[in-house]
N, C-alpha and C positions, 0 to 999 in steps of 0.2 A: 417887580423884583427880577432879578439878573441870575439864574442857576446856574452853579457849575458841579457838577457830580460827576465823580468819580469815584472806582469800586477797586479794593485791593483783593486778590485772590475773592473775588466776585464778579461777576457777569453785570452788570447795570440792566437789568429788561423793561423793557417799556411800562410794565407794571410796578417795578422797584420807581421808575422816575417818574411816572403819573402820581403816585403813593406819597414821595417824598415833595413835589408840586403842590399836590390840594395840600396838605396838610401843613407843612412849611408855610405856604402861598397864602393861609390861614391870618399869617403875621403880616401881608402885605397893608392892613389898616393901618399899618403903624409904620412903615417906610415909604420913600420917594421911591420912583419906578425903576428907579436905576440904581438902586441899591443890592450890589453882587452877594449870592448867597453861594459862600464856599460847602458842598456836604459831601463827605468822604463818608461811604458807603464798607466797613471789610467783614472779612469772616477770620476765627481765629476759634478751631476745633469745634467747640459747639456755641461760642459767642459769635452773635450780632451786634457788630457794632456799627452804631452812626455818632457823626463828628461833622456838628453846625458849627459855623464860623459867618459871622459875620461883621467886617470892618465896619466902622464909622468914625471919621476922623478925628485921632486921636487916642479910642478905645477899638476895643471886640469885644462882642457880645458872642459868647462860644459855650456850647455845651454838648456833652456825647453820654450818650447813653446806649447800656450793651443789656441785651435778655436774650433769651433763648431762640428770639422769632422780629425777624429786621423789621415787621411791620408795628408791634411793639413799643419795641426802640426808637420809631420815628415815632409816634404816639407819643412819646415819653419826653422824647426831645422836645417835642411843638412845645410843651404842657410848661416846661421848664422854662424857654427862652423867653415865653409869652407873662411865668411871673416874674420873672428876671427883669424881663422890661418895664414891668407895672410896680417892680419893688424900687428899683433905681432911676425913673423916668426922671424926678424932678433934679437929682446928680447930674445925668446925661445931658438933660436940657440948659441946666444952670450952665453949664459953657457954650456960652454963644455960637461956637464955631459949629458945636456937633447939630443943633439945631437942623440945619438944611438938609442934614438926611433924614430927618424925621417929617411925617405931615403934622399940618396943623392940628387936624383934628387930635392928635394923640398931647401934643406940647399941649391943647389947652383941657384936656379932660385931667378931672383930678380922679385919682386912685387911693384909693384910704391904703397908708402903709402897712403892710400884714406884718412885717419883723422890723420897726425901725433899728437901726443899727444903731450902736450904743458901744463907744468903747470904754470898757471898766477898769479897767489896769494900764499903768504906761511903764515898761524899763528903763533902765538907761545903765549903760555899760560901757567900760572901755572897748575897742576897736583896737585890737593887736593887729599888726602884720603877719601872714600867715601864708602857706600854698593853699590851693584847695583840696590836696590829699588831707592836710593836717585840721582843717576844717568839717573833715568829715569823720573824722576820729572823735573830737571834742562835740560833735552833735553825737554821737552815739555813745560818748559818754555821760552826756548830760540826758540822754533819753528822748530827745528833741525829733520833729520831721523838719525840720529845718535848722540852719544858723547863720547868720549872717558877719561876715569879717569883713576884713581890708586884705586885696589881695598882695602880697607880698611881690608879685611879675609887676602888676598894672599898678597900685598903689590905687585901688580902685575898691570902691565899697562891691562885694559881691554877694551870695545867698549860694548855698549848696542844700539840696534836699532830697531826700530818700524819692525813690521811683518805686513801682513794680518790681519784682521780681530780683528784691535785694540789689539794686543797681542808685548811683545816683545822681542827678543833675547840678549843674551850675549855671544860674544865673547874672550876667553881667552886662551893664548898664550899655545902651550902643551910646557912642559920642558924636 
């Protein structure tokens, strides 16, 4: 596996990147050698945060975890990405293409599913044209972290959804 670390208002020290190596490097049973591990390393007042990223064609397998103490954090991460992989292995692999970054060994080992996924409910709604200001009004009044419209600019299916810190995002498809 291929590291790239990098630290926001943090120092990256040879102990943060030995630290985030072993234990990250942990998951190397389950990727090809040249499979890039993006981990942004930051500090924000008394959170440590870490932010795994790793591409495979098609998906990312991404997760960050924030505690009081970075070394934690990346403990935390590993723990996460590794049932992540063992929850969705046979999803990830069912596409042919994502296969070659994975070794063999992991495509043929079976893993008993700990939460199979089950969807219970299906909506179905009309799709008005809309801005995304006015999209984020009608999710707060419905109470929602999310909703999904038709952008009114793009004529484009999009998602708006709450953030941090009362702030909100918008989602929109690249063509």
């Amino acid at each position: 596996m291929k590291f790239i670390i990098v630290g926001k208002n943090i120092d990256v020290t040879e102990g943060l990147k030995s630290a985030v190596e072993d234990k990250i490097g942990k998951l190397e049973k389950y990727f090809t050698p040249d499979t890039e591990v993006h981990v942004t390393l930051s500090v924000e007042k008394e959170r440590q945060k870490i932010e795994v990223t790793i591409p495979v064609k098609g998906n990312i397998i991404r997760s960050e975890q924030v505690s009081s103490d970075m070394y934690i954090s990346i403990d935390l991460v590993e723990e996460i990405i590794e049932r992540q992989l063992k929850k969705y292995k046979t999803k990830l692999v069912d596409q042919q293409q994502n296969a070659s970054f994975f070794k063999q060994e992991y495509i043929d080992k079976d893993f008993m599913d700990e939460e199979e996924i089950k969807i219970i409910r299906t909506k179905r709604f009309d799709i008005k044209p809309m801005y995304p200001e006015d999209a984020c009004v009608q999710m707060e009044l419905l109470g929602h972290n999310f909703y999904v419209f038709c952008n009114a600019e793009t004529e484009q299916v999009n998602v708006v959804y709450k953030r941090k810190g009362n702030t909100y995002g918008l989602i929109e498809p690249e063509v």
